[in-house]
PDBQT receptor file of N, H, CA, C and O in Angstrom, charges set to zero:
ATOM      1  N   UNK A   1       0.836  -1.203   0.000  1.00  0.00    +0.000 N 
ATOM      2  CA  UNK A   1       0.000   0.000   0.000  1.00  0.00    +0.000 C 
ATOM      3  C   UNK A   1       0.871   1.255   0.000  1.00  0.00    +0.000 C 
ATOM      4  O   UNK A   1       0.648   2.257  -0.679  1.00  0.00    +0.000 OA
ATOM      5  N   UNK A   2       1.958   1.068   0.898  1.00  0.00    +0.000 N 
ATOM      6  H   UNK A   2       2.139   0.254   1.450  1.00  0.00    +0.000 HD
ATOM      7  CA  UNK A   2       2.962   2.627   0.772  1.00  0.00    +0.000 C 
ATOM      8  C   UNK A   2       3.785   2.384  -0.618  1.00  0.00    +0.000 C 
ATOM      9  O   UNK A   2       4.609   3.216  -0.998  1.00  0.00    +0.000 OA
ATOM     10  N   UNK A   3       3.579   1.492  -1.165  1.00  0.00    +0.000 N 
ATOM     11  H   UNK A   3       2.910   0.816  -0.856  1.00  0.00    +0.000 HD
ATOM     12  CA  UNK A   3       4.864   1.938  -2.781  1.00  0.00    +0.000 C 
ATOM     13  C   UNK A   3       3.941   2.684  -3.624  1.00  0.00    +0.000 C 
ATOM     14  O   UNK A   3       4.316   3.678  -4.247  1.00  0.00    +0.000 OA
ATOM     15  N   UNK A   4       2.784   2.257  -3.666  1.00  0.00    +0.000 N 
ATOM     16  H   UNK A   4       2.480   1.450  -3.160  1.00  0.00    +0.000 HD
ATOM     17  CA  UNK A   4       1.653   2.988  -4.132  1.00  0.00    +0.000 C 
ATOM     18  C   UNK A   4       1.822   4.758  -4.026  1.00  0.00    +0.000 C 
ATOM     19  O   UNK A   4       1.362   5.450  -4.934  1.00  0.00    +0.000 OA
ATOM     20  N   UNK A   5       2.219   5.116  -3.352  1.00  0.00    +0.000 N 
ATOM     21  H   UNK A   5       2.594   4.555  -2.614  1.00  0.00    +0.000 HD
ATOM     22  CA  UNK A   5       2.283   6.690  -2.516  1.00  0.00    +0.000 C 
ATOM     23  C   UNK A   5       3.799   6.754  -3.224  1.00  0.00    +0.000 C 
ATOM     24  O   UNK A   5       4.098   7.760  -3.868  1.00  0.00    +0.000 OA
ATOM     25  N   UNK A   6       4.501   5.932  -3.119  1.00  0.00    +0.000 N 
ATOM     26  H   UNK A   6       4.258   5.116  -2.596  1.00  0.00    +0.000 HD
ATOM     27  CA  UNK A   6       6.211   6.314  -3.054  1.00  0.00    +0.000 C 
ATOM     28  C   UNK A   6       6.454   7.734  -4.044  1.00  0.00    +0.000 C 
ATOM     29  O   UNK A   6       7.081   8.725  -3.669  1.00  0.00    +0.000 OA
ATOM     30  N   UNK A   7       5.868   7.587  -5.250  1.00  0.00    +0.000 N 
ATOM     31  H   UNK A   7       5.358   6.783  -5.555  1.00  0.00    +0.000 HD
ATOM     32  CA  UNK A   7       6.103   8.428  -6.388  1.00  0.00    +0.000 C 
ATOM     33  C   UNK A   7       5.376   9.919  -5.868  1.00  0.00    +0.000 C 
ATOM     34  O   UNK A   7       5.772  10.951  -6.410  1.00  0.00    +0.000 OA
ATOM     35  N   UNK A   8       4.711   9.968  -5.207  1.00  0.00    +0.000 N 
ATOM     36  H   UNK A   8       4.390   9.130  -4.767  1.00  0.00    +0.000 HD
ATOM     37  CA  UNK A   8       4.215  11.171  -5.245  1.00  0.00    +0.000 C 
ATOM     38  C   UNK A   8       4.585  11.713  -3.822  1.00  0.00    +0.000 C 
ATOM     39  O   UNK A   8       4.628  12.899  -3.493  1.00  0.00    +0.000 OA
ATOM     40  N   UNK A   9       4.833  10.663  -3.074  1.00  0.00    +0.000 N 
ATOM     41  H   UNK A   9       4.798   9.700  -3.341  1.00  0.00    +0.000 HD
ATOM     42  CA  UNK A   9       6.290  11.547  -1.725  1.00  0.00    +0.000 C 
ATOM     43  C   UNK A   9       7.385  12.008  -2.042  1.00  0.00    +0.000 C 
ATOM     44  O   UNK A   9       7.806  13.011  -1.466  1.00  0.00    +0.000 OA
ATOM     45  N   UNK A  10       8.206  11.299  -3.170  1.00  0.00    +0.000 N 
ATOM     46  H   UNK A  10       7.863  10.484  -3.638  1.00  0.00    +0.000 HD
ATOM     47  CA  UNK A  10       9.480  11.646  -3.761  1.00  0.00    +0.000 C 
ATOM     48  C   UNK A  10       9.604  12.737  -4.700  1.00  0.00    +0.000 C 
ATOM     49  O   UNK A  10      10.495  13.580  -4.595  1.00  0.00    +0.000 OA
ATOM     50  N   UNK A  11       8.538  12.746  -5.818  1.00  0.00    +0.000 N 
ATOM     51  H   UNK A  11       7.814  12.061  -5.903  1.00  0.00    +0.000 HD
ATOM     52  CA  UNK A  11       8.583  14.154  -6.013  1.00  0.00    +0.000 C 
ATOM     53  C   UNK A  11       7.845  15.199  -5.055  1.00  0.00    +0.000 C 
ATOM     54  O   UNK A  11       7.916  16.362  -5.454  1.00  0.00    +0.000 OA
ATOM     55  N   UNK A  12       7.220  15.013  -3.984  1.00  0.00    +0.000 N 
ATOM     56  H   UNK A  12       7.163  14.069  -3.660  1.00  0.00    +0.000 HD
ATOM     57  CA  UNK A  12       6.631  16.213  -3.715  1.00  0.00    +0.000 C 
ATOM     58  C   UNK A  12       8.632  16.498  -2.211  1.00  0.00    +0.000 C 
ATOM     59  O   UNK A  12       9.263  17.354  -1.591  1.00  0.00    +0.000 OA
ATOM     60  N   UNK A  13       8.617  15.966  -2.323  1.00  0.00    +0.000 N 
ATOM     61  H   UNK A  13       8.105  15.270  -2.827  1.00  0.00    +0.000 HD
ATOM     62  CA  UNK A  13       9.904  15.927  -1.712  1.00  0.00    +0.000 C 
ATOM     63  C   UNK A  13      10.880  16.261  -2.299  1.00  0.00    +0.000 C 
ATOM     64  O   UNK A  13      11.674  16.978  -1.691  1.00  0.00    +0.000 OA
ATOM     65  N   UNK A  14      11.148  15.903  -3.558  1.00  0.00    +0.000 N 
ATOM     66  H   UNK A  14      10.503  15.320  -4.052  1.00  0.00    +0.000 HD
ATOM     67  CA  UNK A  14      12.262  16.603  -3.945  1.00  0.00    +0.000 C 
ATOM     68  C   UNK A  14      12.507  18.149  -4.674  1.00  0.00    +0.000 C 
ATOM     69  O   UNK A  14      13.480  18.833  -4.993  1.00  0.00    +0.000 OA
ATOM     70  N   UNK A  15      10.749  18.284  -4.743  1.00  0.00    +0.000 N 
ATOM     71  H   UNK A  15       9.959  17.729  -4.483  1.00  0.00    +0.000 HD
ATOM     72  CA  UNK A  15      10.579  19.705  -4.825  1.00  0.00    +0.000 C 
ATOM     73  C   UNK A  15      10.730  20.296  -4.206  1.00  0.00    +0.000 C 
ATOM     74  O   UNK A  15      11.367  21.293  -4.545  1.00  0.00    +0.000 OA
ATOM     75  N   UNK A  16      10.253  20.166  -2.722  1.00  0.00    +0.000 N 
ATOM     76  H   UNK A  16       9.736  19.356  -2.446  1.00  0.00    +0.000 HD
ATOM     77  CA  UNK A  16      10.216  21.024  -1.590  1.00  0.00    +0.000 C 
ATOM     78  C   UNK A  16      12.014  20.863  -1.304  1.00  0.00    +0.000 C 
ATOM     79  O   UNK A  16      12.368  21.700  -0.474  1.00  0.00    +0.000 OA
ATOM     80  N   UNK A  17      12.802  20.269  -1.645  1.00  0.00    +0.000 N 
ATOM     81  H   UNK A  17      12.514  19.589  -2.319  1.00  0.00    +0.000 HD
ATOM     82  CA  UNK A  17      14.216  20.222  -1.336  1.00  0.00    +0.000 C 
ATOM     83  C   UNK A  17      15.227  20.914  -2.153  1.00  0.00    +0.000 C 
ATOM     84  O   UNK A  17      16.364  21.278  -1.853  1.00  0.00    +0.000 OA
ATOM     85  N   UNK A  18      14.324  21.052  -3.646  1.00  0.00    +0.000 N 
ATOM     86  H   UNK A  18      13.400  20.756  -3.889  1.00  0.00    +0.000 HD
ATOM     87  CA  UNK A  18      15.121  22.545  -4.066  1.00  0.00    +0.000 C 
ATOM     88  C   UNK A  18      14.950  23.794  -3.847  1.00  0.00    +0.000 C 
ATOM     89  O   UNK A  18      15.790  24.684  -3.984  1.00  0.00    +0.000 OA
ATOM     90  N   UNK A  19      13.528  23.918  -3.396  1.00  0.00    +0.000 N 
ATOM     91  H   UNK A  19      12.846  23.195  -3.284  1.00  0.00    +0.000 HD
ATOM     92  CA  UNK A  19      13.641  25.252  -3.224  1.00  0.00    +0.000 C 
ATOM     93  C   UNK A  19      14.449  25.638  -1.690  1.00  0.00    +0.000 C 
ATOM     94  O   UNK A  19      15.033  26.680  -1.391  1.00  0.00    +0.000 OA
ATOM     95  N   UNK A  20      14.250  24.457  -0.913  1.00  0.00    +0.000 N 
ATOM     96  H   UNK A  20      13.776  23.610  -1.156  1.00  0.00    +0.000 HD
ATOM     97  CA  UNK A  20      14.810  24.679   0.147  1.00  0.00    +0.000 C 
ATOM     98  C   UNK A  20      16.198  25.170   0.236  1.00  0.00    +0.000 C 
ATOM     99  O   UNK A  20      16.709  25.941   1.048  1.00  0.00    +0.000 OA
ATOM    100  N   UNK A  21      16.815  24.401  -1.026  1.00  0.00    +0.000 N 
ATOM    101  H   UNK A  21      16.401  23.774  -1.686  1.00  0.00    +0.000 HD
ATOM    102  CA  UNK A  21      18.118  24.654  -0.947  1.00  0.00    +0.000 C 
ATOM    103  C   UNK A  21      18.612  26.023  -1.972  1.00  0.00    +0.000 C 
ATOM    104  O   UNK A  21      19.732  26.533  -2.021  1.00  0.00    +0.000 OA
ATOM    105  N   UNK A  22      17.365  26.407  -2.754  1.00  0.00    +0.000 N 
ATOM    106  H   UNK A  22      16.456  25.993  -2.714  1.00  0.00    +0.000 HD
ATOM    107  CA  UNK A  22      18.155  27.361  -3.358  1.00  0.00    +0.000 C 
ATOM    108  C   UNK A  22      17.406  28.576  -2.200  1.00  0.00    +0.000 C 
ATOM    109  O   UNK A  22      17.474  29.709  -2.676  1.00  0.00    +0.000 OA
ATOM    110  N   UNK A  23      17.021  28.549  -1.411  1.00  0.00    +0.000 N 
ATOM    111  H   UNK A  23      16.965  27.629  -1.024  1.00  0.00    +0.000 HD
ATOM    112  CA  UNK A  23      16.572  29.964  -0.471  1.00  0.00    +0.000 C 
ATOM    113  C   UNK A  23      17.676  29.532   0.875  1.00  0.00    +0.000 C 
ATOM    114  O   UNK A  23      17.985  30.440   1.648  1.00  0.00    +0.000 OA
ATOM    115  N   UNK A  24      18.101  28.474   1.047  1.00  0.00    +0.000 N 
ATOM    116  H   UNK A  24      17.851  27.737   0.420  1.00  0.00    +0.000 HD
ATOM    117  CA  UNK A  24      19.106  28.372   2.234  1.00  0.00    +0.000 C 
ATOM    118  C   UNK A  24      20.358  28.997   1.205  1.00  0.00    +0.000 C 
ATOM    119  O   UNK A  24      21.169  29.708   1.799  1.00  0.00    +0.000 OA
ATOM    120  N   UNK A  25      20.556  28.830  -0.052  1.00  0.00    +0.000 N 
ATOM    121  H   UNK A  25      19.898  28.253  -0.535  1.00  0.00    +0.000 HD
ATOM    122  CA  UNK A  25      21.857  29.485  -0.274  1.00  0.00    +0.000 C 
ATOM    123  C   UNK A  25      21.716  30.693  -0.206  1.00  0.00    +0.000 C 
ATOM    124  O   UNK A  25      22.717  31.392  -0.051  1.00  0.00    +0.000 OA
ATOM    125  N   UNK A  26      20.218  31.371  -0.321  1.00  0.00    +0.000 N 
ATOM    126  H   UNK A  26      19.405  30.803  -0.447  1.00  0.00    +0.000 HD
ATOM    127  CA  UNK A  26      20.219  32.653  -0.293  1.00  0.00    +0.000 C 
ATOM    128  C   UNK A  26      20.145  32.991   0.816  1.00  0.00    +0.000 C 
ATOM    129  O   UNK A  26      19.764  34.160   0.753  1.00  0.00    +0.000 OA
ATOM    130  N   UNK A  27      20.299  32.642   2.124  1.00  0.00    +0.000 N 
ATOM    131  H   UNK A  27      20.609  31.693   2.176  1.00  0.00    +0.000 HD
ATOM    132  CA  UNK A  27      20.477  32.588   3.439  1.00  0.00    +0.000 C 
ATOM    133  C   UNK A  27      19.710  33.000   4.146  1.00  0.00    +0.000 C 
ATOM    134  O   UNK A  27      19.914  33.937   4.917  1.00  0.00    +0.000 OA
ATOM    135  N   UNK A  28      18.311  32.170   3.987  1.00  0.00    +0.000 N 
ATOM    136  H   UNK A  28      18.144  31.408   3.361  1.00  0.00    +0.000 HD
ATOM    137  CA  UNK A  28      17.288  32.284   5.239  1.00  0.00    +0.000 C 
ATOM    138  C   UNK A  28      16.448  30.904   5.496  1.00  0.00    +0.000 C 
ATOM    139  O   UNK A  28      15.305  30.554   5.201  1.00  0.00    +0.000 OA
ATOM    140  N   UNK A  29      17.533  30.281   6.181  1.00  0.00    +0.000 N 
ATOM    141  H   UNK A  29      18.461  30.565   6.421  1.00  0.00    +0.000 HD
ATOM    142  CA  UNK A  29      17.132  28.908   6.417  1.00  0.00    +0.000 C 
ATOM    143  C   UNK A  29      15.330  28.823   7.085  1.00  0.00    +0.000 C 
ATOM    144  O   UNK A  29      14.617  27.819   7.119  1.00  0.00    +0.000 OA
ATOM    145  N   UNK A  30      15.014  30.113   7.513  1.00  0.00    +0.000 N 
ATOM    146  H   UNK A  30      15.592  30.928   7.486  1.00  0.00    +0.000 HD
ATOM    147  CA  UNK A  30      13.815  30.116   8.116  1.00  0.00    +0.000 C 
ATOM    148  C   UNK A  30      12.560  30.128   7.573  1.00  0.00    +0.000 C 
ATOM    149  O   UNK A  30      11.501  29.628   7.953  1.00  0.00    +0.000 OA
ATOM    150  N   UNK A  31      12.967  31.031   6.264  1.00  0.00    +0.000 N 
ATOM    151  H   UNK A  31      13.827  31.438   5.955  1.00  0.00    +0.000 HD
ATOM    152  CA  UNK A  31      12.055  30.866   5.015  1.00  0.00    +0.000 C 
ATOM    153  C   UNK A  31      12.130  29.334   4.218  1.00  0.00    +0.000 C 
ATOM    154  O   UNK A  31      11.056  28.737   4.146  1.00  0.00    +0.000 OA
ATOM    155  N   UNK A  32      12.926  28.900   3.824  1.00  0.00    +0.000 N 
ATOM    156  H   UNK A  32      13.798  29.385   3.883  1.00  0.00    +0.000 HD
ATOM    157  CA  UNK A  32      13.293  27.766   3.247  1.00  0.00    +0.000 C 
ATOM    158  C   UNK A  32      12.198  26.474   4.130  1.00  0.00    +0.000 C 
ATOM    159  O   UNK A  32      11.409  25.789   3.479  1.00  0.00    +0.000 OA
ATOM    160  N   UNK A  33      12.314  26.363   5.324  1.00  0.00    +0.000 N 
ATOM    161  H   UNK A  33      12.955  26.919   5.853  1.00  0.00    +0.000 HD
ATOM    162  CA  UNK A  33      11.454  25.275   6.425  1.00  0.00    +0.000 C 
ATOM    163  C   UNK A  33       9.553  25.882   6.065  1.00  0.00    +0.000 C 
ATOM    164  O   UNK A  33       8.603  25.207   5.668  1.00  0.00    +0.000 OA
ATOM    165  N   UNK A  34       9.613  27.218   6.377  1.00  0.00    +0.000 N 
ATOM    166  H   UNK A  34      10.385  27.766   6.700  1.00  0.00    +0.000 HD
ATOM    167  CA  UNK A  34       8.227  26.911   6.067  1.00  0.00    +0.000 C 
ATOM    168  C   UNK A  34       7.691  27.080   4.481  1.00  0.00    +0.000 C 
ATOM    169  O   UNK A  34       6.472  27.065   4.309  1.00  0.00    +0.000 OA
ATOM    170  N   UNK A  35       8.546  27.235   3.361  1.00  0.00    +0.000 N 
ATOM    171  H   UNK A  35       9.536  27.247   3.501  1.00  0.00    +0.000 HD
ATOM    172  CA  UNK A  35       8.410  26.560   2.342  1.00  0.00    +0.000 C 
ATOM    173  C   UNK A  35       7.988  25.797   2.298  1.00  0.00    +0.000 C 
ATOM    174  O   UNK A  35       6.807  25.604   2.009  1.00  0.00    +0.000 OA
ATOM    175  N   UNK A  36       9.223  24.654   2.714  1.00  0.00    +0.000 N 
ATOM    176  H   UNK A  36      10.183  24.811   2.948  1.00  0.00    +0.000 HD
ATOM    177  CA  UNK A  36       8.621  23.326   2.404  1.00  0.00    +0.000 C 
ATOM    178  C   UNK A  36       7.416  22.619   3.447  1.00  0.00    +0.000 C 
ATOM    179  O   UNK A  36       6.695  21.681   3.106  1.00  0.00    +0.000 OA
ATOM    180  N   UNK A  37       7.382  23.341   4.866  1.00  0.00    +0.000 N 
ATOM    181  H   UNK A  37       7.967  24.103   5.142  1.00  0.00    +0.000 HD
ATOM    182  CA  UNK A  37       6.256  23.070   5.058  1.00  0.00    +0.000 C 
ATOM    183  C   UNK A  37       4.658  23.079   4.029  1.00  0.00    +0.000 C 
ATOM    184  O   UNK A  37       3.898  22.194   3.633  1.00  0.00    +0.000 OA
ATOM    185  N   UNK A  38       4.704  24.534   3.905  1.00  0.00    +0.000 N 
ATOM    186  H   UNK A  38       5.320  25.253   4.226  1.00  0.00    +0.000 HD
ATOM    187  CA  UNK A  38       3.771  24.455   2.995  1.00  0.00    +0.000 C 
ATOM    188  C   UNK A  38       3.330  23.623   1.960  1.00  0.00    +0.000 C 
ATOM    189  O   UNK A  38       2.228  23.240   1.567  1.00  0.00    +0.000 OA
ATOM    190  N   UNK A  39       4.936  23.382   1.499  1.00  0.00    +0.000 N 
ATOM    191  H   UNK A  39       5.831  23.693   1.818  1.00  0.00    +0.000 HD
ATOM    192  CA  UNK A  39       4.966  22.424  -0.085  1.00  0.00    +0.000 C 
ATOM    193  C   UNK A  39       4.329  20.944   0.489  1.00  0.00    +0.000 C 
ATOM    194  O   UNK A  39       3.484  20.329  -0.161  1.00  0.00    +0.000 OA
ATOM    195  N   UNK A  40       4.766  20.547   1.576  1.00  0.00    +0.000 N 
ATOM    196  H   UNK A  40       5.453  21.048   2.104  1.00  0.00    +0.000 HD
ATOM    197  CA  UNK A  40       4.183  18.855   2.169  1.00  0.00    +0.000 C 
ATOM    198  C   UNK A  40       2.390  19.519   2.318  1.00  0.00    +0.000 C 
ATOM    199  O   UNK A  40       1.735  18.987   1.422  1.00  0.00    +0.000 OA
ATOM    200  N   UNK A  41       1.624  20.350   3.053  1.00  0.00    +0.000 N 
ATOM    201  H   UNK A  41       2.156  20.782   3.781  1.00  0.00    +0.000 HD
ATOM    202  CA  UNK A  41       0.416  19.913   3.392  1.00  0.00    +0.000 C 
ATOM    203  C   UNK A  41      -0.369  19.807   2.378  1.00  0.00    +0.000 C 
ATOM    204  O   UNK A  41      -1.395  19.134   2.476  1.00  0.00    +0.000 OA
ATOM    205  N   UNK A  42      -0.090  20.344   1.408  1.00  0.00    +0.000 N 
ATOM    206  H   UNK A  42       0.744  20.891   1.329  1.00  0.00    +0.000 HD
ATOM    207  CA  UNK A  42      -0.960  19.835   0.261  1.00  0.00    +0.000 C 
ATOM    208  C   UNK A  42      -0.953  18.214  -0.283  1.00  0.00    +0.000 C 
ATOM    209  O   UNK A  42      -1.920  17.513  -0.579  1.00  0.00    +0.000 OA
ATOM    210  N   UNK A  43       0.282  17.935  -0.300  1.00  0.00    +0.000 N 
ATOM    211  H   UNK A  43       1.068  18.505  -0.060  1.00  0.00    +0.000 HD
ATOM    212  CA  UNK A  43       1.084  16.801  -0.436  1.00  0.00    +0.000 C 
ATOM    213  C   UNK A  43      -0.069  15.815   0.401  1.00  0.00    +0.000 C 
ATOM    214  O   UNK A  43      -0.935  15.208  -0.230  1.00  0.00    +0.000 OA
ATOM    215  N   UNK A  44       0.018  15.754   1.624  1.00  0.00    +0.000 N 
ATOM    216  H   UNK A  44       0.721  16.247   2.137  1.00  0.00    +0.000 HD
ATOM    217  CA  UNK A  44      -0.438  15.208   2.898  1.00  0.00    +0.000 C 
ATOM    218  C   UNK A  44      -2.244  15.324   2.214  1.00  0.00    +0.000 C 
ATOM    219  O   UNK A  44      -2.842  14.299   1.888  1.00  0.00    +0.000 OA
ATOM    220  N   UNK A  45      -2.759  16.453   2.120  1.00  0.00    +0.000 N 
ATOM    221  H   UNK A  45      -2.273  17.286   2.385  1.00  0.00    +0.000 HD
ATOM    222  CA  UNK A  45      -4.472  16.461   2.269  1.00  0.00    +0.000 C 
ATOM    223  C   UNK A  45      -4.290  15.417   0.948  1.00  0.00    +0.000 C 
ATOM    224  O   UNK A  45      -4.662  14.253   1.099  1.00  0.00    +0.000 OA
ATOM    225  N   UNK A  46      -3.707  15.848  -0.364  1.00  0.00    +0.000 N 
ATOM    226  H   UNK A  46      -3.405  16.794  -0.486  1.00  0.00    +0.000 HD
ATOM    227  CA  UNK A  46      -3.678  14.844  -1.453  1.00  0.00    +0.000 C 
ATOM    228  C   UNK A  46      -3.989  12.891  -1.191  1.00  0.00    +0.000 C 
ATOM    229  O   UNK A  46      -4.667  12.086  -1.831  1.00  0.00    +0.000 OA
ATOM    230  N   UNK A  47      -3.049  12.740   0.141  1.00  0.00    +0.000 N 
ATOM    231  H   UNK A  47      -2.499  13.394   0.661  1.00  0.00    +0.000 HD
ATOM    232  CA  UNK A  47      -2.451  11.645   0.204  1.00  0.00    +0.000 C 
ATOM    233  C   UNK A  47      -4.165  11.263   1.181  1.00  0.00    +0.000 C 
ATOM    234  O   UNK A  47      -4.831  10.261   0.920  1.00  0.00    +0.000 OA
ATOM    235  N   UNK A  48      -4.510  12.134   2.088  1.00  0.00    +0.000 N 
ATOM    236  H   UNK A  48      -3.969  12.948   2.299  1.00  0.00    +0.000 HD
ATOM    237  CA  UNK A  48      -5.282  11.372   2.528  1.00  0.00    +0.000 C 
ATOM    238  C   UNK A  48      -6.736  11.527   1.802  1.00  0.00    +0.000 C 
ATOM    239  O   UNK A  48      -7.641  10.787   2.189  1.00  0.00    +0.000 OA
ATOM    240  N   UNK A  49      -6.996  12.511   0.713  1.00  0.00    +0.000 N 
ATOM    241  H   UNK A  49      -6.262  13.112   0.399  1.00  0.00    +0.000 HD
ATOM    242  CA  UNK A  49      -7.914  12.041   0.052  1.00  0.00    +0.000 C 
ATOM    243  C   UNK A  49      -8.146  10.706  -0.701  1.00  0.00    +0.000 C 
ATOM    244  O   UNK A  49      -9.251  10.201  -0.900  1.00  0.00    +0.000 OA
ATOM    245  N   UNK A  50      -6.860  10.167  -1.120  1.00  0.00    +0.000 N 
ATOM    246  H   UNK A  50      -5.962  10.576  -0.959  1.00  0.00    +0.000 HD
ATOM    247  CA  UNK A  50      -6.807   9.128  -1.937  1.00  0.00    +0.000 C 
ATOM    248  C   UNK A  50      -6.887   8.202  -1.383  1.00  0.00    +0.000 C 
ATOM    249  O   UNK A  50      -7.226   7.146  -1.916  1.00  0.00    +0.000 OA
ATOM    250  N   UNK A  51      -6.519   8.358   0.187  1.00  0.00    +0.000 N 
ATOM    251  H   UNK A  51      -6.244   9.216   0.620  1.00  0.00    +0.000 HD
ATOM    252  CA  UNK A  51      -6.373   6.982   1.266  1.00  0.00    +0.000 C 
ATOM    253  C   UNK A  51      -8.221   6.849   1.067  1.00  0.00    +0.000 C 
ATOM    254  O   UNK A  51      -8.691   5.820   0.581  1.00  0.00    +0.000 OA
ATOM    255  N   UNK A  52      -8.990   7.833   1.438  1.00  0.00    +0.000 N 
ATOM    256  H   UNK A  52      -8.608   8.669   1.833  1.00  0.00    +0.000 HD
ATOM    257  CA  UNK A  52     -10.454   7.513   1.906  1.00  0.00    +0.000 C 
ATOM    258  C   UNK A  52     -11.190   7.244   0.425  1.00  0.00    +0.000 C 
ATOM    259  O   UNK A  52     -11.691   6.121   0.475  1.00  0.00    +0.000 OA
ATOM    260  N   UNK A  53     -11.382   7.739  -0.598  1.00  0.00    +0.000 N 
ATOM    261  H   UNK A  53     -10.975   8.651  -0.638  1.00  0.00    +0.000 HD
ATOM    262  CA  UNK A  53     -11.241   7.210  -1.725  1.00  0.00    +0.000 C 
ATOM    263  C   UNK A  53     -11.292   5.741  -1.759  1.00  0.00    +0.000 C 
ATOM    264  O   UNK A  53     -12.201   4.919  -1.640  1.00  0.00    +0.000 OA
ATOM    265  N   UNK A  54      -9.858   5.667  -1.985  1.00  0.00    +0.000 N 
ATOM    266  H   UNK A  54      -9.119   6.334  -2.082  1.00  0.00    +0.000 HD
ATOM    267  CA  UNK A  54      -9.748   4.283  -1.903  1.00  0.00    +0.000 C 
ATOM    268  C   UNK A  54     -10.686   3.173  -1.108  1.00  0.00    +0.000 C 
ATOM    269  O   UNK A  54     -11.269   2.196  -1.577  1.00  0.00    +0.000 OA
ATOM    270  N   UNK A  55     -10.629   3.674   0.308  1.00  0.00    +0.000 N 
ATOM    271  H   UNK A  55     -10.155   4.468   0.690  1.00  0.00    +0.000 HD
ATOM    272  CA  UNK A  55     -11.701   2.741   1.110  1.00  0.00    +0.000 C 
ATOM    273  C   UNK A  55     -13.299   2.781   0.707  1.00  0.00    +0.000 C 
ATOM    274  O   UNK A  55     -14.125   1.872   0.642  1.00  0.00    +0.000 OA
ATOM    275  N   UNK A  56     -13.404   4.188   0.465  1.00  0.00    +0.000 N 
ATOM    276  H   UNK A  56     -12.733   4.927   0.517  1.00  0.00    +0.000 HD
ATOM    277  CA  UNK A  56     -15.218   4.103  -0.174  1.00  0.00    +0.000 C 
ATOM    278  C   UNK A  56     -15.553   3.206  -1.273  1.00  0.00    +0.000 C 
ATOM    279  O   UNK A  56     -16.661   2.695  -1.440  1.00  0.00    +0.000 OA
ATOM    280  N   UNK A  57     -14.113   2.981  -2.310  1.00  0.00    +0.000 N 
ATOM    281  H   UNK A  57     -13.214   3.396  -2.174  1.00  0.00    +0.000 HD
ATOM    282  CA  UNK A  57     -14.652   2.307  -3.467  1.00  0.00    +0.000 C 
ATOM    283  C   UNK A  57     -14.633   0.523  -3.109  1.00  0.00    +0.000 C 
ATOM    284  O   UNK A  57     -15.172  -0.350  -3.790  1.00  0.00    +0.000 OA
ATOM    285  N   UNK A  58     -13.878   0.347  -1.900  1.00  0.00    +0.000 N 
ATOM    286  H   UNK A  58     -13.440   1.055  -1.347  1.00  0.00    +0.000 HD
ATOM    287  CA  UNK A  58     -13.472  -1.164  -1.677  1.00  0.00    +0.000 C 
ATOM    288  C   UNK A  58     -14.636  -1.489  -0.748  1.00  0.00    +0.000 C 
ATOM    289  O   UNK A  58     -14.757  -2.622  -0.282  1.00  0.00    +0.000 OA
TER     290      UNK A  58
């Protein structure tokens, strides 16, 4: 059930890890964290729409 998800943690992850890293080079590691916060909760509501989804149709 989690390899299912894998692809869409890894890119939503490796998005949120460039921008992280191109605003930490620009040196505000503080901005960069709630970036990628932001960038995961969408990520997350995505993930658990599809979880309940899934159970309504099974």
């Amino acid at each position: 059930m989690a390899l299912h998800y894998l692809p869409h943690i890894a890119s939503a992850g490796l998005i949120s890890l460039m921008f992280a890293l191109v605003l930490a080079a620009v040196g505000d590691p503080m901005v960069a964290a709630m970036l990628a916060l932001v960038l995961a909760i969408p990520l997350v509501c995505f993930l658990w729409a599809d979880r309940t989804n899934v159970r309504h149709r099974s």
